[in-house]
N, CA, C and O atoms as CSV, one atom per row, in Angstrom:
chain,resi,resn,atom,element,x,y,z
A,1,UNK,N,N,1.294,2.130,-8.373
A,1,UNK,CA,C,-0.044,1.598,-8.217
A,1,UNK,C,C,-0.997,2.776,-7.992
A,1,UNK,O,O,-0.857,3.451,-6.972
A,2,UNK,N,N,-1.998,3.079,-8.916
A,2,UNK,CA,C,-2.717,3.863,-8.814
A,2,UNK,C,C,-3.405,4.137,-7.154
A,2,UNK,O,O,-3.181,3.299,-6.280
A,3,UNK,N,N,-4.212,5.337,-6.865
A,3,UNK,CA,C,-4.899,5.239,-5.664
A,3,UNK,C,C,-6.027,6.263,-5.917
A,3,UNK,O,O,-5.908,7.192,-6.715
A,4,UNK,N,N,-7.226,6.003,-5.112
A,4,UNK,CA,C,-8.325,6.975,-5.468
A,4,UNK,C,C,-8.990,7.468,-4.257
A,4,UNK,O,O,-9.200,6.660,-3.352
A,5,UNK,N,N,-9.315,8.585,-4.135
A,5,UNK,CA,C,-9.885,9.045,-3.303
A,5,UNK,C,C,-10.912,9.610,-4.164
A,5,UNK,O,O,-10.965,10.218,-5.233
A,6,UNK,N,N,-12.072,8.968,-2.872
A,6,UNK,CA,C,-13.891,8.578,-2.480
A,6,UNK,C,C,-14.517,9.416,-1.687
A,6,UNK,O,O,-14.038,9.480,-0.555
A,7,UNK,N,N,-15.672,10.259,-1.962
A,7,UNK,CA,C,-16.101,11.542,-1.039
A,7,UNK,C,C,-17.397,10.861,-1.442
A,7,UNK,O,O,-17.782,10.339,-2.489
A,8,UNK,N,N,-17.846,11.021,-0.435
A,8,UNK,CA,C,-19.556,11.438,-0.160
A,8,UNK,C,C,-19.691,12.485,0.329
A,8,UNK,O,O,-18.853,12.724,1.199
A,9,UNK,N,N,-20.775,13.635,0.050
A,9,UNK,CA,C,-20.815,14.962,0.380
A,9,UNK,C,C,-22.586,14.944,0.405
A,9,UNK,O,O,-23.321,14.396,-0.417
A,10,UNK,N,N,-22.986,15.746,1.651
A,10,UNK,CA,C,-23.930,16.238,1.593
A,10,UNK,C,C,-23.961,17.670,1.920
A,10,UNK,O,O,-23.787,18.128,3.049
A,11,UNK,N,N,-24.284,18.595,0.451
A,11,UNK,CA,C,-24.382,19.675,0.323
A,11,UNK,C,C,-25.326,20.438,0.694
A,11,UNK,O,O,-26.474,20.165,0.341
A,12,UNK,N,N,-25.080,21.492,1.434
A,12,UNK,CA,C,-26.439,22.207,2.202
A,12,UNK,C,C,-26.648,23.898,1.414
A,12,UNK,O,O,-27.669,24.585,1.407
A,13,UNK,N,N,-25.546,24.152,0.917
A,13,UNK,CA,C,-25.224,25.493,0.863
A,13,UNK,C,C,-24.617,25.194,-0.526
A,13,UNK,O,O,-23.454,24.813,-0.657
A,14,UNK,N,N,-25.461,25.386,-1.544
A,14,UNK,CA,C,-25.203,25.086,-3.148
A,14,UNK,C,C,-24.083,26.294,-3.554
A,14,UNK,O,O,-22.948,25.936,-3.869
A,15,UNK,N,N,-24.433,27.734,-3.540
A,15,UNK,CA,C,-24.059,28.753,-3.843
A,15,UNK,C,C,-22.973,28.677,-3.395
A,15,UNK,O,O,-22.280,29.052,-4.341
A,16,UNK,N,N,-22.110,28.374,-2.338
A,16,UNK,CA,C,-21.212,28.570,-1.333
A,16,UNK,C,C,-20.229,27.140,-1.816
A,16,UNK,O,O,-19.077,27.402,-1.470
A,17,UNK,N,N,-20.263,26.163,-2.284
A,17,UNK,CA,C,-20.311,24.796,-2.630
A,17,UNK,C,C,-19.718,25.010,-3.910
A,17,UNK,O,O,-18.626,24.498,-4.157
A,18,UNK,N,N,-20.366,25.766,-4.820
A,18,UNK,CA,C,-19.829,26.454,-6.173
A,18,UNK,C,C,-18.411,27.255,-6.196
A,18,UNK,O,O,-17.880,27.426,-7.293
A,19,UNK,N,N,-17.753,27.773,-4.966
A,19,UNK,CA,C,-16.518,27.872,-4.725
A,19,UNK,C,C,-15.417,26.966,-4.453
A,19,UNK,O,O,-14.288,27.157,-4.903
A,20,UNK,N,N,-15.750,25.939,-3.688
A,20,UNK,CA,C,-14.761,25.105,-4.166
A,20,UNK,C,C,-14.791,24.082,-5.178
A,20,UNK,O,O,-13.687,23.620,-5.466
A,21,UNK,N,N,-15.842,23.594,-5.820
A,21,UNK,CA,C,-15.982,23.249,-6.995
A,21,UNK,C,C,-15.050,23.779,-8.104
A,21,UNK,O,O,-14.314,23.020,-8.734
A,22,UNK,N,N,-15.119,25.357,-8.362
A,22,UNK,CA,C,-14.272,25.882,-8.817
A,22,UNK,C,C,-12.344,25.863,-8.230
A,22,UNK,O,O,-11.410,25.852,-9.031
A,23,UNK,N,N,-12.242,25.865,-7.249
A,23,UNK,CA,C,-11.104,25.620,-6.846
A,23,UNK,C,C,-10.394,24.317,-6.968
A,23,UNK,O,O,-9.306,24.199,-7.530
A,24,UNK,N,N,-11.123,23.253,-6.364
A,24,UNK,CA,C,-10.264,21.553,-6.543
A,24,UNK,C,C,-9.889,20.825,-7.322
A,24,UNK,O,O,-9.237,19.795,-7.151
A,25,UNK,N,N,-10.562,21.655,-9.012
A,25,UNK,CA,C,-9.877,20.772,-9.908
A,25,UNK,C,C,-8.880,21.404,-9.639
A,25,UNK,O,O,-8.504,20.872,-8.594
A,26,UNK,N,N,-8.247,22.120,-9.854
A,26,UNK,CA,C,-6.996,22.875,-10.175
A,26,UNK,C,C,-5.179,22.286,-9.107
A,26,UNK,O,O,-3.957,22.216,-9.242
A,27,UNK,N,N,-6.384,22.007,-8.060
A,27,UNK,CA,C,-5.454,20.738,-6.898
A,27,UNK,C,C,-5.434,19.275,-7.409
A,27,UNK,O,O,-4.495,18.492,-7.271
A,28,UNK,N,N,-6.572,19.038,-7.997
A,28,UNK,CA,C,-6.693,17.783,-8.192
A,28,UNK,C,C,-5.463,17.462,-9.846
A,28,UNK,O,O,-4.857,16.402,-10.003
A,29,UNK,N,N,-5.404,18.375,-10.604
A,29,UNK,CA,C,-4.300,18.431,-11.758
A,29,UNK,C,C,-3.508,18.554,-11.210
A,29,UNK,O,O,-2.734,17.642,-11.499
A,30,UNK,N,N,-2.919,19.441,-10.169
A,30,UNK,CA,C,-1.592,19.936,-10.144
A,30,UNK,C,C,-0.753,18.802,-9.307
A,30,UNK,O,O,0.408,18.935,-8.920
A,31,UNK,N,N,-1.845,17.311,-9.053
A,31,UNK,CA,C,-1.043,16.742,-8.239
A,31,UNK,C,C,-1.102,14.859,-9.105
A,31,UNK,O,O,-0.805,13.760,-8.635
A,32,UNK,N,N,-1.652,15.293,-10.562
A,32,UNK,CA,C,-1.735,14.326,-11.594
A,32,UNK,C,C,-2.978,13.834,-11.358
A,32,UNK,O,O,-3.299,12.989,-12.194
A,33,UNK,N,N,-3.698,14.027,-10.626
A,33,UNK,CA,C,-5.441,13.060,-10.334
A,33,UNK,C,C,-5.938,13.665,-11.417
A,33,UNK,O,O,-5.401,14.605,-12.003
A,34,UNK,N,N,-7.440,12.903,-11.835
A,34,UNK,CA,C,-8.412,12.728,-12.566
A,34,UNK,C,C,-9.461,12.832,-12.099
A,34,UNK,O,O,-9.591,12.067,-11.144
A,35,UNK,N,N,-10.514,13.559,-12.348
A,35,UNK,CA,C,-12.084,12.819,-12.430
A,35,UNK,C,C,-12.298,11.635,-12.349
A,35,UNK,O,O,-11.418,11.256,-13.122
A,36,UNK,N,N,-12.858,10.593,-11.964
A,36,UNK,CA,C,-13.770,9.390,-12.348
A,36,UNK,C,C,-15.265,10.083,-12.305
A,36,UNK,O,O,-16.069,9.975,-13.231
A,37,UNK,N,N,-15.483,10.723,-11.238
A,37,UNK,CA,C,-16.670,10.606,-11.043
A,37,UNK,C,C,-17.427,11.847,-10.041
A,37,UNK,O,O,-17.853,11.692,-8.896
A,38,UNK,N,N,-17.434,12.696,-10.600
A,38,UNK,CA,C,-18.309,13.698,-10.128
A,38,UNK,C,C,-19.915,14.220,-9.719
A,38,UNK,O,O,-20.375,15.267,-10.173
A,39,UNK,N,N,-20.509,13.517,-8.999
A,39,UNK,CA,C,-21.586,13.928,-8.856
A,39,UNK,C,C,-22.643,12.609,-9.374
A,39,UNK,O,O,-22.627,11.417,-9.066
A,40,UNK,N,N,-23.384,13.251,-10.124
A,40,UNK,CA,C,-24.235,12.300,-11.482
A,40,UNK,C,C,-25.232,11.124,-10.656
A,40,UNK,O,O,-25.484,11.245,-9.458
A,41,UNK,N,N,-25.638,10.223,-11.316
A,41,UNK,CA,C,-27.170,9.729,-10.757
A,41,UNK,C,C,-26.241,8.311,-10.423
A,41,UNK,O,O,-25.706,7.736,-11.371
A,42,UNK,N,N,-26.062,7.718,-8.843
A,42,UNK,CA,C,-25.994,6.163,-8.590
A,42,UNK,C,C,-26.943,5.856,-7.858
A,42,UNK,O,O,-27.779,6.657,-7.440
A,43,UNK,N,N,-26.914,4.612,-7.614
A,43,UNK,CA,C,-28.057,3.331,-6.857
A,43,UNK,C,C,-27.390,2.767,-6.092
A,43,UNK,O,O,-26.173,2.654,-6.236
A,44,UNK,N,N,-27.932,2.375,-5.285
A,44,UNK,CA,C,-27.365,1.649,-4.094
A,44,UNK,C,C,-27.898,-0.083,-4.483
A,44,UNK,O,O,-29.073,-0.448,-4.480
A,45,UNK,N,N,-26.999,-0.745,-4.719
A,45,UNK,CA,C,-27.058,-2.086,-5.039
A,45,UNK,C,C,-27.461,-3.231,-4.116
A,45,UNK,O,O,-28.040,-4.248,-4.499
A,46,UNK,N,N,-27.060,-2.938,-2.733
A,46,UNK,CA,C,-26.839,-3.475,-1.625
A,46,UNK,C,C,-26.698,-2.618,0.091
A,46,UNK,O,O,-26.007,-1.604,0.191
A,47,UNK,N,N,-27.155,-2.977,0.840
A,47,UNK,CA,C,-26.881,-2.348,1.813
A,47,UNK,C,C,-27.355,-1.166,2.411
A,47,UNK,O,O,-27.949,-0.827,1.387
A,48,UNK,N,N,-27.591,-0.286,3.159
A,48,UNK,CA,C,-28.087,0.783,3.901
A,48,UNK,C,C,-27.260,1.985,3.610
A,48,UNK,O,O,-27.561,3.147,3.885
A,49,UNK,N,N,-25.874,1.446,2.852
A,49,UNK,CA,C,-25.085,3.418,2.652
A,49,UNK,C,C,-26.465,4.274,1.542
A,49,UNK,O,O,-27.140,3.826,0.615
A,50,UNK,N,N,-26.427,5.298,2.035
A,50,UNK,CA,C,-27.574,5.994,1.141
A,50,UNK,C,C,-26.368,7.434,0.891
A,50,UNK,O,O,-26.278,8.506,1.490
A,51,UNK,N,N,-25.595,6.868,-0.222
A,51,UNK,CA,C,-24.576,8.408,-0.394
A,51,UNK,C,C,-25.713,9.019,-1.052
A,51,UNK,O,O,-26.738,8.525,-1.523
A,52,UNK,N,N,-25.097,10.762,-0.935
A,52,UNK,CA,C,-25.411,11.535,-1.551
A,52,UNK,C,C,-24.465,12.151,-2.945
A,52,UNK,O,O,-24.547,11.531,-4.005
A,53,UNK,N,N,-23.753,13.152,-2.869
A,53,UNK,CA,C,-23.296,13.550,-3.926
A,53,UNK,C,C,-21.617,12.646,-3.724
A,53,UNK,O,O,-20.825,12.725,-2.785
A,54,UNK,N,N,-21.526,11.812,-5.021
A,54,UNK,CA,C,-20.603,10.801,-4.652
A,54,UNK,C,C,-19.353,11.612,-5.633
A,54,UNK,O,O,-19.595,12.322,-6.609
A,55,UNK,N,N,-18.119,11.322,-5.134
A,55,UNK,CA,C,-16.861,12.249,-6.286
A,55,UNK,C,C,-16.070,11.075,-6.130
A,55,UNK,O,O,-16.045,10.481,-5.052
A,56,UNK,N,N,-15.313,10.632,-7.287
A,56,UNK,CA,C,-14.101,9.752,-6.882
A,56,UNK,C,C,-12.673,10.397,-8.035
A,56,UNK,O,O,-13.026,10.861,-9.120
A,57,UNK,N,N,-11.529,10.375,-7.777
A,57,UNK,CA,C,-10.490,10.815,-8.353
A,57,UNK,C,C,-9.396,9.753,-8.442
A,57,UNK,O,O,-9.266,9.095,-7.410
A,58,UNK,N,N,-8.804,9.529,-9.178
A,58,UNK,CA,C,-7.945,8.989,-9.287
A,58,UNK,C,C,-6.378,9.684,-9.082
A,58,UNK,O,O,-6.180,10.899,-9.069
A,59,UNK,N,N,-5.634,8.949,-8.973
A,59,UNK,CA,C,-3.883,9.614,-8.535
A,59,UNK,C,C,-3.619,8.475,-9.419
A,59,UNK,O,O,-4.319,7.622,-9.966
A,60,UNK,N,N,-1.451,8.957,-9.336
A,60,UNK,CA,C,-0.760,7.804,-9.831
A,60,UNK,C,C,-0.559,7.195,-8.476
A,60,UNK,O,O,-0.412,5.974,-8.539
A,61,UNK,N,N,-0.520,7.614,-7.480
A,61,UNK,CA,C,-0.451,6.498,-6.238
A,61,UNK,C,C,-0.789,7.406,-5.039
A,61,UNK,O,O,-1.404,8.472,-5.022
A,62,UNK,N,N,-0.214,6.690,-4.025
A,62,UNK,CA,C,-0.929,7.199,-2.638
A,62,UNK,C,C,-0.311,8.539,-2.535
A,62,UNK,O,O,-1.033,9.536,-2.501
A,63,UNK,N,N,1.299,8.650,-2.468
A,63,UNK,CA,C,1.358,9.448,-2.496
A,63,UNK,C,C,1.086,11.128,-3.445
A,63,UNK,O,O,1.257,12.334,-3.273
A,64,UNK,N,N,0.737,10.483,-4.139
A,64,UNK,CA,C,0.228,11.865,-5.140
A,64,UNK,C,C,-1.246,12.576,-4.366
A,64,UNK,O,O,-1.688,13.700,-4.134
A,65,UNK,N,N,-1.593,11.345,-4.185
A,65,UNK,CA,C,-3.084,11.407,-3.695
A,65,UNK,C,C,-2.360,12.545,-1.934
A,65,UNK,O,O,-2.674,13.717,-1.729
A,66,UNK,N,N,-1.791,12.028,-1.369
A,66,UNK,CA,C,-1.725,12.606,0.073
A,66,UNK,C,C,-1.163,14.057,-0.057
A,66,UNK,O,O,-1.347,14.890,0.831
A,67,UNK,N,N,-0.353,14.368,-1.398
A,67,UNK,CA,C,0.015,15.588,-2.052
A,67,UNK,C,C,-0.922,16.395,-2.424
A,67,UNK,O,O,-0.939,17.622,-2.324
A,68,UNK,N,N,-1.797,15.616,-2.904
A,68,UNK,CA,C,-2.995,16.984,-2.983
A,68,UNK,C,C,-3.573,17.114,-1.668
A,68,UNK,O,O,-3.435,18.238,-1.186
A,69,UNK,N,N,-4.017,16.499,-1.148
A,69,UNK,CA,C,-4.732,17.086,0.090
A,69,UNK,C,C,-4.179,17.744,0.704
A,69,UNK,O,O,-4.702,18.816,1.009
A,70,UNK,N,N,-2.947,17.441,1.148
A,70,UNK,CA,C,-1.808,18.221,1.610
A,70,UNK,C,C,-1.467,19.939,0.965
A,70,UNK,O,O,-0.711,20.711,1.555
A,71,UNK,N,N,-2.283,20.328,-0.482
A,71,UNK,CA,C,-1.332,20.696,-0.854
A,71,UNK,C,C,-2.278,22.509,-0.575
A,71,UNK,O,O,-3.414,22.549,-0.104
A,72,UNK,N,N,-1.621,23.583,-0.918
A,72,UNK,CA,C,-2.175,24.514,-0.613
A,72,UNK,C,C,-3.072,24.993,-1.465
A,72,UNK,O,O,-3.670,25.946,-0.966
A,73,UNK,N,N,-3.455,24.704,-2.657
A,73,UNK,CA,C,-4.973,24.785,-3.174
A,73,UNK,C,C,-5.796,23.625,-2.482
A,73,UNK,O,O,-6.724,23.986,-1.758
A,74,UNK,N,N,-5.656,22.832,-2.566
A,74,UNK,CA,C,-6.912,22.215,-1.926
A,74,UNK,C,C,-6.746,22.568,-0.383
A,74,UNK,O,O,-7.561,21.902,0.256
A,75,UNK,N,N,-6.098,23.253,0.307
A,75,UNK,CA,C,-6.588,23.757,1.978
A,75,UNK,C,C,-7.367,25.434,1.270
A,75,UNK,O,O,-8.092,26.095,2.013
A,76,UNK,N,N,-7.222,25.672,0.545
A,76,UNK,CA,C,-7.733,27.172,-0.025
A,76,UNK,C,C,-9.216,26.379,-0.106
A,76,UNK,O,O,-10.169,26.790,0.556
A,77,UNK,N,N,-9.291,25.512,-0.752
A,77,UNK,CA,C,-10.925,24.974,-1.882
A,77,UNK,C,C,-11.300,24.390,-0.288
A,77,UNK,O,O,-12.436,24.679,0.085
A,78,UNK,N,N,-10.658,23.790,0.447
A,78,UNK,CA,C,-11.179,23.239,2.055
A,78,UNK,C,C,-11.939,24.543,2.392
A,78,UNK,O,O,-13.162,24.626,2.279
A,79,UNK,N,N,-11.119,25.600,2.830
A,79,UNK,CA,C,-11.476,26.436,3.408
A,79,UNK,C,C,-13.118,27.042,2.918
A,79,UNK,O,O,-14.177,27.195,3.528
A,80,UNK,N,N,-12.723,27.248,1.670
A,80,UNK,CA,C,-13.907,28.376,0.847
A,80,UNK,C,C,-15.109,27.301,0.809
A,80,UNK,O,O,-16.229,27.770,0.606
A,81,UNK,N,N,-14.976,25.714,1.008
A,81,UNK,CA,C,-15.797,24.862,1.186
A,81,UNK,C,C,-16.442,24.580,3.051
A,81,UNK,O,O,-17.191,23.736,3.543
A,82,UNK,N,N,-15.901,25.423,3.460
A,82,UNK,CA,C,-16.339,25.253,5.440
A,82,UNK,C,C,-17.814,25.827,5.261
A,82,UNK,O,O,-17.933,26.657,4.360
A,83,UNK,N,N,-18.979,25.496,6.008
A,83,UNK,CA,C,-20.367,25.832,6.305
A,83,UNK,C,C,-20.958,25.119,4.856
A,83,UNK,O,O,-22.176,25.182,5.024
A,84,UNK,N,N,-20.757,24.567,3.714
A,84,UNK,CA,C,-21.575,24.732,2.547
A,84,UNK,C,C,-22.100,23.080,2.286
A,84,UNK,O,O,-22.654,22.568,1.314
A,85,UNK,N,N,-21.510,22.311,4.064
A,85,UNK,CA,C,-21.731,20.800,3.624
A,85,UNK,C,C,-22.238,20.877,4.738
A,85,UNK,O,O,-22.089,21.858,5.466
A,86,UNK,N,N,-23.110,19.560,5.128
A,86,UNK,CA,C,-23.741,18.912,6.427
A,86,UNK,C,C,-22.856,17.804,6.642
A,86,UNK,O,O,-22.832,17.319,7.774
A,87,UNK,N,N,-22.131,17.329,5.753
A,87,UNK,CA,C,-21.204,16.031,5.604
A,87,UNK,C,C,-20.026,16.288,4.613
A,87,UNK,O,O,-20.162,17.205,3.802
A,88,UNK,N,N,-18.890,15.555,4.616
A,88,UNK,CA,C,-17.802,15.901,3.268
A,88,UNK,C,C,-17.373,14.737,4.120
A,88,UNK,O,O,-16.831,15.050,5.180
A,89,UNK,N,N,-17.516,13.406,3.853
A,89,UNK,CA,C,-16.900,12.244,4.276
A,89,UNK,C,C,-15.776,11.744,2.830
A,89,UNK,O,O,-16.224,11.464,1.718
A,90,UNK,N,N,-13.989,11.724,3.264
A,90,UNK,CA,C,-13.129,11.042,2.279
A,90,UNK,C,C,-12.555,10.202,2.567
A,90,UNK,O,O,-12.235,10.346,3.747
A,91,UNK,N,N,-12.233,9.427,2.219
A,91,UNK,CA,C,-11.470,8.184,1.849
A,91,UNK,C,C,-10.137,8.024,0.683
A,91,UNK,O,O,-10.355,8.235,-0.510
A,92,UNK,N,N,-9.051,7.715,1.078
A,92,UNK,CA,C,-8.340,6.921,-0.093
A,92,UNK,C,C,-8.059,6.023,0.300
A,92,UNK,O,O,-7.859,5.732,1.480
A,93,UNK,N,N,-7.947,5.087,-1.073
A,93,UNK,CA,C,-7.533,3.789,-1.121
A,93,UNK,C,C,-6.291,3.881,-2.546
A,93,UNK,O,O,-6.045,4.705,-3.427
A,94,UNK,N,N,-5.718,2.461,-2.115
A,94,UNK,CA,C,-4.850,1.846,-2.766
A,94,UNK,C,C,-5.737,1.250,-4.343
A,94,UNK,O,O,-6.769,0.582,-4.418
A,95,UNK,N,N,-5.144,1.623,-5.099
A,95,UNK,CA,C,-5.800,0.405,-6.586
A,95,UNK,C,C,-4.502,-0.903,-6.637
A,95,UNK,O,O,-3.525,-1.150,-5.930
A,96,UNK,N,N,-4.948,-1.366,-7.544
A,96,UNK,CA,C,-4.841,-2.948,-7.968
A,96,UNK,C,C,-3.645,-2.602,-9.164
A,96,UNK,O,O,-3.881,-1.557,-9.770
A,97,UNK,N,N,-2.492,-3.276,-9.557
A,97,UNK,CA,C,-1.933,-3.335,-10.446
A,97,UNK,C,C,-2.471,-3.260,-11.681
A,97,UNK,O,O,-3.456,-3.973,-11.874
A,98,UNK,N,N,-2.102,-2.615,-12.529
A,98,UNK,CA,C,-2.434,-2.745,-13.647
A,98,UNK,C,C,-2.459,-4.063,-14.532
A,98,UNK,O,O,-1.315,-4.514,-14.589
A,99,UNK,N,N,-3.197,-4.694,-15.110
A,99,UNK,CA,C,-3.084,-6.386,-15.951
A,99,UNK,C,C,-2.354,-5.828,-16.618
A,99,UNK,O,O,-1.796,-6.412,-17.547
């Protein structure tokens, strides 16, 4: 069952921000995740969340997903990412069976 992990980020330090950008895909492949959704223009449909820079990734499941975070490029892309946010709020979740 697929699983995705959900970031809201508010970036303070663009230049500095551009380092792990460069670093997390490379965690985010090496542990089978995907892109969905990087950045780009949303609306808030409902409700008071006012995200800022929204990222979502996909895994083949939770555990792939807890493998990357876990894994030692993304504590490298953590690291080189410390001071360059005001916020880096994540989340994973579980997905839905495939129909």
């Amino acid at each position: 069952m697929p699983a995705y992990v959900i970031a809201d980020i508010k970036v303070t330090d663009p230049e500095k921000y551009k380092q792990y950008m460069a670093l997390s895909p490379t965690a985010i492949e090496a542990a089978g995740g995907r892109f969905l959704v990087r950045g780009g223009q949303h609306e808030v449909f409902e409700g008071n969340w006012q995200p800022n820079r929204m990222v979502m990734v996909e895994f083949p499941d939770l555990a792939a997903a807890r493998a990357f975070y876990d894994s030692a490029r993304y504590r490298e892309a953590r690291a080189r990412r410390a001071g360059a946010t005001e916020f880096f709020n994540m989340v994973v979740v579980q997905g839905v069976e495939p129909a």
